[in-house]
mmCIF file as Biopython writes it, N, C-alpha, C and O atoms, coordinates in Angstrom:
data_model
#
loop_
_atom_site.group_PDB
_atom_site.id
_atom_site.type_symbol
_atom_site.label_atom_id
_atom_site.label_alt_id
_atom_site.label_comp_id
_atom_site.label_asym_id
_atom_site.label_entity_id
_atom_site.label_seq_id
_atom_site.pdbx_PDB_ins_code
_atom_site.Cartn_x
_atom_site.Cartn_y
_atom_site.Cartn_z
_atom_site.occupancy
_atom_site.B_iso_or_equiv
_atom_site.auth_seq_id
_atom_site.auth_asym_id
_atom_site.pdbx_PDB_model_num
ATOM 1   N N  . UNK A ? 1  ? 0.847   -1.173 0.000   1.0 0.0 1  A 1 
ATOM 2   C CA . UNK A ? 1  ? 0.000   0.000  0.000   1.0 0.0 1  A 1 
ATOM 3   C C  . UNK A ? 1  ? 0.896   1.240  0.000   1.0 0.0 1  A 1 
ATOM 4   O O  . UNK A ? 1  ? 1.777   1.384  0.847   1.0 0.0 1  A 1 
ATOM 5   N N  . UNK A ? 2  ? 0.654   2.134  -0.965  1.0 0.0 2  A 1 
ATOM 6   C CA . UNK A ? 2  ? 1.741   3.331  -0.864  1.0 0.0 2  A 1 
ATOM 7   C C  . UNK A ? 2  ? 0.624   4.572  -0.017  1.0 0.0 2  A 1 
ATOM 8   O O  . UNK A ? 2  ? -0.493  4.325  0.439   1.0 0.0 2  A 1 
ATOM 9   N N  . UNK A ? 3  ? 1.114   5.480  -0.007  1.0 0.0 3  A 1 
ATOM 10  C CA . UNK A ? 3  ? 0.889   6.710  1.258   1.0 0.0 3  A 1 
ATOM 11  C C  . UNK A ? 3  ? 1.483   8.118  0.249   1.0 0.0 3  A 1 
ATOM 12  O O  . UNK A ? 3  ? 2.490   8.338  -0.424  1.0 0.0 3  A 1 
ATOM 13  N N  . UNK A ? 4  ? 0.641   8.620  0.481   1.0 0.0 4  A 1 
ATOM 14  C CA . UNK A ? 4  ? 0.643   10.030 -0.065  1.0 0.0 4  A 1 
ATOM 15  C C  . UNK A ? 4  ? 0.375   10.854 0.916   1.0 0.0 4  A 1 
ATOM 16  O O  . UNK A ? 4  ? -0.616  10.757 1.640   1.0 0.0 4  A 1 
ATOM 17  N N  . UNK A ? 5  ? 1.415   11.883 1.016   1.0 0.0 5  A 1 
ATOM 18  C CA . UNK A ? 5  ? 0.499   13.080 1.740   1.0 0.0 5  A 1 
ATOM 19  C C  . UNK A ? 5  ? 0.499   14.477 1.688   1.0 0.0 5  A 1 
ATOM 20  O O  . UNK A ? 5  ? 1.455   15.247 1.772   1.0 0.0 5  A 1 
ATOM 21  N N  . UNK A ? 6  ? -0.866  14.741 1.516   1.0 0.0 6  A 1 
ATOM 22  C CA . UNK A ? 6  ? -0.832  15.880 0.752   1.0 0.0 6  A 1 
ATOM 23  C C  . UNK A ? 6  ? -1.317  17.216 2.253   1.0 0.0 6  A 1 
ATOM 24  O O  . UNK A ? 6  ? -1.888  16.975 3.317   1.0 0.0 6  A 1 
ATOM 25  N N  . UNK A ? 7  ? -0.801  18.532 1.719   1.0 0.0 7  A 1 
ATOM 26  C CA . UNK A ? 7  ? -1.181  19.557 2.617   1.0 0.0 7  A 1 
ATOM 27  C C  . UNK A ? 7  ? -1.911  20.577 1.512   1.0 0.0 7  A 1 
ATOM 28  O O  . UNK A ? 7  ? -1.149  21.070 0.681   1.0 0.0 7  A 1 
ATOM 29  N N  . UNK A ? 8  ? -2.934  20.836 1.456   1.0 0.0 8  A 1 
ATOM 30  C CA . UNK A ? 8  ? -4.220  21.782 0.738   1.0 0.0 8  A 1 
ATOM 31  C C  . UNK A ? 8  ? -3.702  23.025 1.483   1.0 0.0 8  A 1 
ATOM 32  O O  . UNK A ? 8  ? -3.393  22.984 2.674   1.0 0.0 8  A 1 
ATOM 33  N N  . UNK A ? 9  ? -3.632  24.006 0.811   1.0 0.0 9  A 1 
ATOM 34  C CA . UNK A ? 9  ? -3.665  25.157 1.216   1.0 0.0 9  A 1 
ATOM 35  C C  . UNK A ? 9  ? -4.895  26.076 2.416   1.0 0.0 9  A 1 
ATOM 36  O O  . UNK A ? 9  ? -4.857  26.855 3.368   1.0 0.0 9  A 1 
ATOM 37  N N  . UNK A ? 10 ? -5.857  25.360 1.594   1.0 0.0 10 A 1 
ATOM 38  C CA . UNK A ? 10 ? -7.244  25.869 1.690   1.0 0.0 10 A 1 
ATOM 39  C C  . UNK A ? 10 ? -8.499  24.911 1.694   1.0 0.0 10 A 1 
ATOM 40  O O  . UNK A ? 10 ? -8.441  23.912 0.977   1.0 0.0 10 A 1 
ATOM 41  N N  . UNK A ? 11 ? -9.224  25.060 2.180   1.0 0.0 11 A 1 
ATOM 42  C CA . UNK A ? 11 ? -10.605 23.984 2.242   1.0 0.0 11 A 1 
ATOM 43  C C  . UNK A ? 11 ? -10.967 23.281 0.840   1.0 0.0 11 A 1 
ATOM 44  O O  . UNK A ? 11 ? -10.931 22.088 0.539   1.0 0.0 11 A 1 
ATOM 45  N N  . UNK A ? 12 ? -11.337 24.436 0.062   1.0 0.0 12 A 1 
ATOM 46  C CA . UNK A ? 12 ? -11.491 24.351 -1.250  1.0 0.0 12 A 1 
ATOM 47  C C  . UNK A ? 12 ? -10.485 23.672 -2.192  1.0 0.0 12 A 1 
ATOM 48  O O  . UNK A ? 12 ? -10.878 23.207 -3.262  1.0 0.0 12 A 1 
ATOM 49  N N  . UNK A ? 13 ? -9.079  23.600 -1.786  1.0 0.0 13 A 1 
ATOM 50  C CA . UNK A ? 13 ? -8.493  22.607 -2.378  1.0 0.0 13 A 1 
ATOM 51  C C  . UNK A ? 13 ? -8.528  21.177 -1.841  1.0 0.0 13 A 1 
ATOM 52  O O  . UNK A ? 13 ? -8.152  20.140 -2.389  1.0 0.0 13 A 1 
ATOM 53  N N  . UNK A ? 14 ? -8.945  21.327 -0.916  1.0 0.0 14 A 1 
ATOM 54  C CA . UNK A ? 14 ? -9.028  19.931 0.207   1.0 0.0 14 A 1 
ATOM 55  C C  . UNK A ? 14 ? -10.168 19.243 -0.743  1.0 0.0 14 A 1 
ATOM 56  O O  . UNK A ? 14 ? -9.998  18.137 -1.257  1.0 0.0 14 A 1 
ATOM 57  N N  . UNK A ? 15 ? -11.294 19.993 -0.907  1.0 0.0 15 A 1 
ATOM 58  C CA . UNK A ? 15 ? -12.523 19.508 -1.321  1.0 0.0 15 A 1 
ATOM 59  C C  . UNK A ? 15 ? -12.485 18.960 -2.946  1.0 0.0 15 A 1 
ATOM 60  O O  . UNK A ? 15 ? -13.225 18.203 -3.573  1.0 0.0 15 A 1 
ATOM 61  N N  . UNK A ? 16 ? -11.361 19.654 -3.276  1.0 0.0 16 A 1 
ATOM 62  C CA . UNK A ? 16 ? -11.401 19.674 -5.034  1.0 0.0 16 A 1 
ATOM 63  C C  . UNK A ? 16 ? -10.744 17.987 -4.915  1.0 0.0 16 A 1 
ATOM 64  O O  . UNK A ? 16 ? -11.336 16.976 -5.293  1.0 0.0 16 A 1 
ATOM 65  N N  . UNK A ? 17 ? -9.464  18.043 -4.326  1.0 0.0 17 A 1 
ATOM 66  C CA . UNK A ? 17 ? -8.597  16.615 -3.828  1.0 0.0 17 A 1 
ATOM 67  C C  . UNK A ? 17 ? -9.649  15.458 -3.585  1.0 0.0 17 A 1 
ATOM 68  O O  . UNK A ? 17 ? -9.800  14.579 -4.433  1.0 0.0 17 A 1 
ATOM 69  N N  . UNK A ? 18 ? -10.267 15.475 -2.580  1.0 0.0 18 A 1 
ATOM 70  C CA . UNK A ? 18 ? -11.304 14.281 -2.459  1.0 0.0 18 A 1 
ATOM 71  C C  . UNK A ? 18 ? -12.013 13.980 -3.355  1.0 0.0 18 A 1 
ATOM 72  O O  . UNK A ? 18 ? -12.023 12.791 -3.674  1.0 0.0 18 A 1 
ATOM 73  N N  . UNK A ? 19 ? -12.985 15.067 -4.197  1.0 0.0 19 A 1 
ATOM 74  C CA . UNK A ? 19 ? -13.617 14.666 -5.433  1.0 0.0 19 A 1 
ATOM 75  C C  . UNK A ? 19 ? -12.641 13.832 -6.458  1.0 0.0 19 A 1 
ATOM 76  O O  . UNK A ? 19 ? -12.779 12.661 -6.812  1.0 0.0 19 A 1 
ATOM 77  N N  . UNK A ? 20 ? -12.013 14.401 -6.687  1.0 0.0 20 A 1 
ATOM 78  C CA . UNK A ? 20 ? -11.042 13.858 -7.723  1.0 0.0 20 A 1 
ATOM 79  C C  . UNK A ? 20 ? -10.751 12.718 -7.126  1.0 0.0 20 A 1 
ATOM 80  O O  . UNK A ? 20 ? -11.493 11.860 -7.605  1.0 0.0 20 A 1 
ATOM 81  N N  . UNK A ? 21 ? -9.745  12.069 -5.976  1.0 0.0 21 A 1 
ATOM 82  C CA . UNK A ? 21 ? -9.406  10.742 -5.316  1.0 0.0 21 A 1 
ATOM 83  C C  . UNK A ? 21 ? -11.018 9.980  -5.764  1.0 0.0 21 A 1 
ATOM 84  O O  . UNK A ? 21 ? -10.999 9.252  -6.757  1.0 0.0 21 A 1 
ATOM 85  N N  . UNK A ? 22 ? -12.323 10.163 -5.045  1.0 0.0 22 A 1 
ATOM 86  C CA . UNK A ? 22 ? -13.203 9.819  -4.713  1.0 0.0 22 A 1 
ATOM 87  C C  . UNK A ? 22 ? -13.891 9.468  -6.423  1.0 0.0 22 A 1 
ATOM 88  O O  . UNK A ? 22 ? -14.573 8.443  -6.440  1.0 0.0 22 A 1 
ATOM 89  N N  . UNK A ? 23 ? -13.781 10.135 -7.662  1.0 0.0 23 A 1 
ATOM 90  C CA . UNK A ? 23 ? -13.533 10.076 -8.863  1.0 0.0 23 A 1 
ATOM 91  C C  . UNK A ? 23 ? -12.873 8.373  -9.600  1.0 0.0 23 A 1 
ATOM 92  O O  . UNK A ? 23 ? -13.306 7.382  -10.188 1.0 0.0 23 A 1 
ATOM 93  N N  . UNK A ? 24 ? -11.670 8.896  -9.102  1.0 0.0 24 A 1 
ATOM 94  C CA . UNK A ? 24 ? -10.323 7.858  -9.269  1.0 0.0 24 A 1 
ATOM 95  C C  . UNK A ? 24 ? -10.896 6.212  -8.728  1.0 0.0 24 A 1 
ATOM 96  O O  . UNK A ? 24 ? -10.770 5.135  -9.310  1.0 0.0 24 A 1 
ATOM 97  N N  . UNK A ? 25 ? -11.445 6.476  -7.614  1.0 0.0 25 A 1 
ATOM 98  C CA . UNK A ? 25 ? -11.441 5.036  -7.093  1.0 0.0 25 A 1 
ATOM 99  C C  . UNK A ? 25 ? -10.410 4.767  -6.060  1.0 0.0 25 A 1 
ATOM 100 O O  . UNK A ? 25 ? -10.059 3.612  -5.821  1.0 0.0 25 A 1 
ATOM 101 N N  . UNK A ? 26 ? -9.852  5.917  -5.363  1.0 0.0 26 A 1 
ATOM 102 C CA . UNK A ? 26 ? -8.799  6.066  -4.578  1.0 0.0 26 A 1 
ATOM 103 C C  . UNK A ? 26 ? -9.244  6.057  -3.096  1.0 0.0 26 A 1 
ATOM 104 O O  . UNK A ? 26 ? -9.901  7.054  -2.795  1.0 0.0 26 A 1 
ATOM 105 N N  . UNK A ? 27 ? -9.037  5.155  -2.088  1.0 0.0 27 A 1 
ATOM 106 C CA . UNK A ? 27 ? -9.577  5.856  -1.149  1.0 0.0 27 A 1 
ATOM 107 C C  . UNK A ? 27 ? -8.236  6.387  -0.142  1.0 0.0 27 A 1 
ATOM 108 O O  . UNK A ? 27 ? -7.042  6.129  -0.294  1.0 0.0 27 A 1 
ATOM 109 N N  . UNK A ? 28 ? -8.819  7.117  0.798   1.0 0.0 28 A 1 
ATOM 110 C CA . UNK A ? 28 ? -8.556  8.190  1.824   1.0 0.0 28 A 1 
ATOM 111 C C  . UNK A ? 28 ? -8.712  8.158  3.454   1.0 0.0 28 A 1 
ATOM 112 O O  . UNK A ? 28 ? -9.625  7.715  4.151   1.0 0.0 28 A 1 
ATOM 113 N N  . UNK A ? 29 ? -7.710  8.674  3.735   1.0 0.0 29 A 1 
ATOM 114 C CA . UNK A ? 29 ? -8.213  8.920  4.963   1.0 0.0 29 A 1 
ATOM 115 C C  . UNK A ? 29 ? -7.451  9.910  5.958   1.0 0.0 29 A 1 
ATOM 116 O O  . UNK A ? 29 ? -6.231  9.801  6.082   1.0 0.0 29 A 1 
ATOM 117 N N  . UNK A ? 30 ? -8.105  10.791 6.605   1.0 0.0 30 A 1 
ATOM 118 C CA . UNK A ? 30 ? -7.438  11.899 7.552   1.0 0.0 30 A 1 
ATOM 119 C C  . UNK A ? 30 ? -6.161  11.325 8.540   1.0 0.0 30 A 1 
ATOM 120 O O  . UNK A ? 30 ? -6.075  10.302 9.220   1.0 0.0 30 A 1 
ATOM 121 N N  . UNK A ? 31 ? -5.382  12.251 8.346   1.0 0.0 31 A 1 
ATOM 122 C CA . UNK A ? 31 ? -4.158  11.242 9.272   1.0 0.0 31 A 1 
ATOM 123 C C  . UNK A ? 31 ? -4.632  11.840 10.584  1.0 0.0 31 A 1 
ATOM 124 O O  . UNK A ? 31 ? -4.973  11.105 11.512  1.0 0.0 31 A 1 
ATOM 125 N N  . UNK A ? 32 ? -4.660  13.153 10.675  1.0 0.0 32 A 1 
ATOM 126 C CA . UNK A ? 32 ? -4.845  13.554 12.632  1.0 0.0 32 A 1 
ATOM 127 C C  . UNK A ? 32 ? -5.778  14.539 12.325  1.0 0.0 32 A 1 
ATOM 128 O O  . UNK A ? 32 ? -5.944  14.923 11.168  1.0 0.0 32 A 1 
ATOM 129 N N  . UNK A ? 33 ? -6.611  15.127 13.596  1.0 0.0 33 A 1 
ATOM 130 C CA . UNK A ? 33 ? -6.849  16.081 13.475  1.0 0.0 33 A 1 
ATOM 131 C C  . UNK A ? 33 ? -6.435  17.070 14.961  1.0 0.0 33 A 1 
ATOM 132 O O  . UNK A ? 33 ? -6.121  16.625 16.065  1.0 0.0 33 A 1 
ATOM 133 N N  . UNK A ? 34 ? -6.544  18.301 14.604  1.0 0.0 34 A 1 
ATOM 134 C CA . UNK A ? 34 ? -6.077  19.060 15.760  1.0 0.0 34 A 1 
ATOM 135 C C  . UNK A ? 34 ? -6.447  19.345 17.006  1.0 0.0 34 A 1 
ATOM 136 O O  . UNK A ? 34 ? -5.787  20.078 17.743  1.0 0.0 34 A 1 
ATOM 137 N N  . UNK A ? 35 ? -8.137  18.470 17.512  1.0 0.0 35 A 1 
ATOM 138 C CA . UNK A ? 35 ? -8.636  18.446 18.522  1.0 0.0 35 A 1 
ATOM 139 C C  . UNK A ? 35 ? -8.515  17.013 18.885  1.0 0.0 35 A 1 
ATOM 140 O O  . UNK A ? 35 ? -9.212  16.714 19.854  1.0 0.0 35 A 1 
ATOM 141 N N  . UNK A ? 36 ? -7.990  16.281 18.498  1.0 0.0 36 A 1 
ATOM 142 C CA . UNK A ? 36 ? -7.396  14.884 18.887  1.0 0.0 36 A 1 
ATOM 143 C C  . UNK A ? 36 ? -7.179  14.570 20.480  1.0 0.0 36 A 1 
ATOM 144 O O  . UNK A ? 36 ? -6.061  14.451 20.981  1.0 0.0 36 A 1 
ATOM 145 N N  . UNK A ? 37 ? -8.155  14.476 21.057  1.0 0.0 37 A 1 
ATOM 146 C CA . UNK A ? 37 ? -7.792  13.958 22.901  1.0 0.0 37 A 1 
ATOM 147 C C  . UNK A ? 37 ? -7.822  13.014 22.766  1.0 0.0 37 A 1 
ATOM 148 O O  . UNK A ? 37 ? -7.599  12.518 23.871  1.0 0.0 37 A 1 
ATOM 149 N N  . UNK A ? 38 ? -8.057  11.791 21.621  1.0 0.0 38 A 1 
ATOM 150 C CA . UNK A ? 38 ? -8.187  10.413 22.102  1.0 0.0 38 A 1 
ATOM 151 C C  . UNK A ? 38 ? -7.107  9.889  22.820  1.0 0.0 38 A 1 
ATOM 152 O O  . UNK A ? 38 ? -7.030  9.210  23.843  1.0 0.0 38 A 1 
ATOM 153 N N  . UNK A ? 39 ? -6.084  10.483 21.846  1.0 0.0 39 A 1 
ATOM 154 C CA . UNK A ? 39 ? -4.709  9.491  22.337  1.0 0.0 39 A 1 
ATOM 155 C C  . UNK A ? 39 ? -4.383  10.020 23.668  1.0 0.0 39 A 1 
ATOM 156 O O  . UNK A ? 39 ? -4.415  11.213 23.972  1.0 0.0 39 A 1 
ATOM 157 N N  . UNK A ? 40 ? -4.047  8.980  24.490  1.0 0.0 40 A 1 
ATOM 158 C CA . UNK A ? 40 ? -3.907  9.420  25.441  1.0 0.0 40 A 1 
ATOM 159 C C  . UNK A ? 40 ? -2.382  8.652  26.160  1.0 0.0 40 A 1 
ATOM 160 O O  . UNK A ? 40 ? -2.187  7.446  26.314  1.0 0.0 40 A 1 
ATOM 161 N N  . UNK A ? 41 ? -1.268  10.016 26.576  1.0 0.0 41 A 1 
ATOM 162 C CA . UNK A ? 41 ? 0.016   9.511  27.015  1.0 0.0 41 A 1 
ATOM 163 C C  . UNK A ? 41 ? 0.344   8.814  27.973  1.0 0.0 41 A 1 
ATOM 164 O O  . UNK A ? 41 ? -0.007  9.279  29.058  1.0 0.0 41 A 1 
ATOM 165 N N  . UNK A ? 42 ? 0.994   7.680  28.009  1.0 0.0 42 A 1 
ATOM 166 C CA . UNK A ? 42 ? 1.216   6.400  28.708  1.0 0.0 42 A 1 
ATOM 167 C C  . UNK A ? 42 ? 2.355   6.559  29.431  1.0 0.0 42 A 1 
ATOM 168 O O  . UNK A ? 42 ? 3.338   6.000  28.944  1.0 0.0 42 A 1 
ATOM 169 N N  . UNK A ? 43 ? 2.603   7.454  30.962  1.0 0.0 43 A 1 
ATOM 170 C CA . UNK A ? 43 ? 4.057   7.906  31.700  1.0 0.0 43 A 1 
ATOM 171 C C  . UNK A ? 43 ? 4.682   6.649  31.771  1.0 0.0 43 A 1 
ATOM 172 O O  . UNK A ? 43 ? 4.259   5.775  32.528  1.0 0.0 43 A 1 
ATOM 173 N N  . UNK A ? 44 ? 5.773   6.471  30.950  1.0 0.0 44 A 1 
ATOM 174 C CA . UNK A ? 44 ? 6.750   5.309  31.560  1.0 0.0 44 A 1 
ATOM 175 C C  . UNK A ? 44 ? 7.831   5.739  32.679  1.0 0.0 44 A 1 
ATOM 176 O O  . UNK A ? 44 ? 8.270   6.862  32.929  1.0 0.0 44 A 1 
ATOM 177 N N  . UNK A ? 45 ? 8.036   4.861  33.099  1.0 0.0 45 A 1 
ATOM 178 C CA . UNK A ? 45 ? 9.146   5.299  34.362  1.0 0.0 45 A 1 
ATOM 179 C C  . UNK A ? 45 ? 10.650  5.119  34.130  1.0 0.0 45 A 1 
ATOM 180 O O  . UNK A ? 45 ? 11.287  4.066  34.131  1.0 0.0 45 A 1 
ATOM 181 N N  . UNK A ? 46 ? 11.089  6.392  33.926  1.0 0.0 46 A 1 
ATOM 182 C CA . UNK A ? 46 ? 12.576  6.570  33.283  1.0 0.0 46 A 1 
ATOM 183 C C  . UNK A ? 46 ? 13.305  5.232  34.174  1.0 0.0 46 A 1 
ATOM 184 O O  . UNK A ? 46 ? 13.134  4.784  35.307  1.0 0.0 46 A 1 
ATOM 185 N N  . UNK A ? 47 ? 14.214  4.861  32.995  1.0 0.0 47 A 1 
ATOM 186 C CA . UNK A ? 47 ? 15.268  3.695  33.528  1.0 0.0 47 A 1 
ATOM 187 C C  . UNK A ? 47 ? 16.503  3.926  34.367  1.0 0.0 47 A 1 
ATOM 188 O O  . UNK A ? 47 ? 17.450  3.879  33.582  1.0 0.0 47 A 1 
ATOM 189 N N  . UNK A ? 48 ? 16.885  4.124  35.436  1.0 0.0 48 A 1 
ATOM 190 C CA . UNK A ? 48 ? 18.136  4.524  35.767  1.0 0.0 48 A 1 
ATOM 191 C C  . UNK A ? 48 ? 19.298  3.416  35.320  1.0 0.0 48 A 1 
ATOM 192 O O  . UNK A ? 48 ? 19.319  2.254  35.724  1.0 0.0 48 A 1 
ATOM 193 N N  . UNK A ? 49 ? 20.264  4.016  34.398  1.0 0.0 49 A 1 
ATOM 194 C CA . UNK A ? 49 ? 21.735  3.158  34.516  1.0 0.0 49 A 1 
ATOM 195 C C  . UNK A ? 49 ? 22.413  3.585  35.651  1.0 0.0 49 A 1 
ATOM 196 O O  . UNK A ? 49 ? 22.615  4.680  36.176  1.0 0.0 49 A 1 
ATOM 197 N N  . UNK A ? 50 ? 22.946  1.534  36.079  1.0 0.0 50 A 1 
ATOM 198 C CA . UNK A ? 50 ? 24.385  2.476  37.214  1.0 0.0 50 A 1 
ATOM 199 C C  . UNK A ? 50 ? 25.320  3.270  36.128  1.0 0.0 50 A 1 
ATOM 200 O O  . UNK A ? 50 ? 25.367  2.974  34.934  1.0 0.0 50 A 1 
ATOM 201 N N  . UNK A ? 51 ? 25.733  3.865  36.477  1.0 0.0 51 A 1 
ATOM 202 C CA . UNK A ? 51 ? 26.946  4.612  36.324  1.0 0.0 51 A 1 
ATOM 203 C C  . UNK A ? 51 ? 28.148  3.715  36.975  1.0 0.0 51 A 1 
ATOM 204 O O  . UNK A ? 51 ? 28.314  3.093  38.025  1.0 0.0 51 A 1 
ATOM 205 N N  . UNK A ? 52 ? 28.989  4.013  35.642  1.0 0.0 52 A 1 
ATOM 206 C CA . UNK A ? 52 ? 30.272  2.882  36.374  1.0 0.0 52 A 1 
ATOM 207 C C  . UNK A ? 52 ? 31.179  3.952  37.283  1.0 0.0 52 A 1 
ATOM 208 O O  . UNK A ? 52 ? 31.194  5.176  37.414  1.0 0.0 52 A 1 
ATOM 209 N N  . UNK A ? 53 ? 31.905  2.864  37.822  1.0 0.0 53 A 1 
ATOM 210 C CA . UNK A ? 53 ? 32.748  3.369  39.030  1.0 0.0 53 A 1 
ATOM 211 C C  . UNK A ? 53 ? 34.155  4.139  38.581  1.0 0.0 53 A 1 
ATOM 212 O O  . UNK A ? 53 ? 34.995  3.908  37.711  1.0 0.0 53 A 1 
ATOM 213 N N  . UNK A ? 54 ? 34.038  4.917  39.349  1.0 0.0 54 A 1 
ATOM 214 C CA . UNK A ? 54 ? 35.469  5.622  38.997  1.0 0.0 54 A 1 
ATOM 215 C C  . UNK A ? 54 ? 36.351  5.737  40.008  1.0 0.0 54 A 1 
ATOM 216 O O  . UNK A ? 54 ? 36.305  6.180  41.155  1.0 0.0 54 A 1 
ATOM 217 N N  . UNK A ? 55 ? 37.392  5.097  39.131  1.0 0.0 55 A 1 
ATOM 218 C CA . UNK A ? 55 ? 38.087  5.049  40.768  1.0 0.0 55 A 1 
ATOM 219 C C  . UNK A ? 55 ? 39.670  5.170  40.017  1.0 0.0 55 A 1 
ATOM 220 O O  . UNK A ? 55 ? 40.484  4.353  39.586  1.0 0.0 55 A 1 
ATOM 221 N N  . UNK A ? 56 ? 39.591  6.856  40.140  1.0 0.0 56 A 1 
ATOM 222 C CA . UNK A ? 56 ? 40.785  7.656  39.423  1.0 0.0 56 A 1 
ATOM 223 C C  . UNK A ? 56 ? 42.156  7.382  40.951  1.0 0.0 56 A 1 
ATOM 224 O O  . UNK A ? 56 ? 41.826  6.975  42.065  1.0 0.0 56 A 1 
ATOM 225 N N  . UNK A ? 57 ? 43.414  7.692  40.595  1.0 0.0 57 A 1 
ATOM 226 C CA . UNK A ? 57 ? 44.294  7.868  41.425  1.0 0.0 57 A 1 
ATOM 227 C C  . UNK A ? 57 ? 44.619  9.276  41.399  1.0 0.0 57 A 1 
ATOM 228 O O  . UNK A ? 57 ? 44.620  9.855  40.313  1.0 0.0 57 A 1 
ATOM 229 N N  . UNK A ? 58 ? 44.915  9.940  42.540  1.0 0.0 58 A 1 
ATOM 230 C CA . UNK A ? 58 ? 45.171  11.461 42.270  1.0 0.0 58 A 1 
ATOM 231 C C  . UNK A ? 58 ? 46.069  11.857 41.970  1.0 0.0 58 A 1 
ATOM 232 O O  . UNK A ? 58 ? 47.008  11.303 42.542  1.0 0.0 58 A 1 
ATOM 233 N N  . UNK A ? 59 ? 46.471  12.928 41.018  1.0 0.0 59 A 1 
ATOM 234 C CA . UNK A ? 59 ? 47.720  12.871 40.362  1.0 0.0 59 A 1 
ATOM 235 C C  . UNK A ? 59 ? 48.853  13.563 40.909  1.0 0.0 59 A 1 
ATOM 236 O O  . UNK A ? 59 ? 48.441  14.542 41.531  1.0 0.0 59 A 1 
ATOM 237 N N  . UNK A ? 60 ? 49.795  13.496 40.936  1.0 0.0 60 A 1 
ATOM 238 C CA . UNK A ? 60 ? 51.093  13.722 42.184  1.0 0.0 60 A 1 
ATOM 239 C C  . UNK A ? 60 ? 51.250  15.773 42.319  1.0 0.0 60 A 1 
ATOM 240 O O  . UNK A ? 60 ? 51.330  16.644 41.452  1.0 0.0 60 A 1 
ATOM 241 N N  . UNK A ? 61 ? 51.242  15.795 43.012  1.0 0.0 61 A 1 
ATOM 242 C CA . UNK A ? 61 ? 51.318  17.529 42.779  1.0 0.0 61 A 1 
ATOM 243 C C  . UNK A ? 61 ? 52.837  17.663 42.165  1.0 0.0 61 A 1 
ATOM 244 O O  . UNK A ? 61 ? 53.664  16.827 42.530  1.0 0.0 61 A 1 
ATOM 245 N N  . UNK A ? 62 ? 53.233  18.716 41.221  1.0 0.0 62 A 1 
ATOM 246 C CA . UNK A ? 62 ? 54.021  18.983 40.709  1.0 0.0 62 A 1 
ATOM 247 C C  . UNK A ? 62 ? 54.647  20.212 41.016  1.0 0.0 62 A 1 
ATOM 248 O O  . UNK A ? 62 ? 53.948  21.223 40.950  1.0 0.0 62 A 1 
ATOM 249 N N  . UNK A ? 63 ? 56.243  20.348 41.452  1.0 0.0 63 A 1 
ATOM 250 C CA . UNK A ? 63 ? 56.546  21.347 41.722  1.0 0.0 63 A 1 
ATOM 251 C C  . UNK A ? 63 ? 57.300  22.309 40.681  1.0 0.0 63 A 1 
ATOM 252 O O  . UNK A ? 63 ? 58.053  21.850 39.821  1.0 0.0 63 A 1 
ATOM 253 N N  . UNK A ? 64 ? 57.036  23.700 40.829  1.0 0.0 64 A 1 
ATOM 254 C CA . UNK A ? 64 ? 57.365  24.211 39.926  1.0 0.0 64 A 1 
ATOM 255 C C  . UNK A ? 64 ? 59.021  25.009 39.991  1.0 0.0 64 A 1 
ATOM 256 O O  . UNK A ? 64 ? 59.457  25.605 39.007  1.0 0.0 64 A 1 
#
């Protein structure tokens, strides 16, 4: 199945697009719309990594 997607400027091109698809034998369908509450976000609970160990030696003071 291929995917097209188109952005209409204007209603009226929106409307001209469907006739024509709807013409064709093409069908359609809205990907989102902008009052969209269905979806609703699922909080996952961040993963903590250990952090590896550091275990530096301190480096000798140097005299000048």
């Amino acid at each position: 199945m291929e995917a097209l997607i188109v952005h209409p400027k204007n209603q009226m091109e929106l409307n001209a697009l469907k006739s024509v698809m709807k013409d064709m034998g093409i069908r359609y369908e809205k990907f989102h719309t902008r009052g969209a509450k269905t979806q609703k976000f699922e909080p996952k609970s961040p993963v903590k990594k250990d952090k590896p160990v550091r275990d530096f030696k301190d480096n000798p003071k140097k005299d000048k």
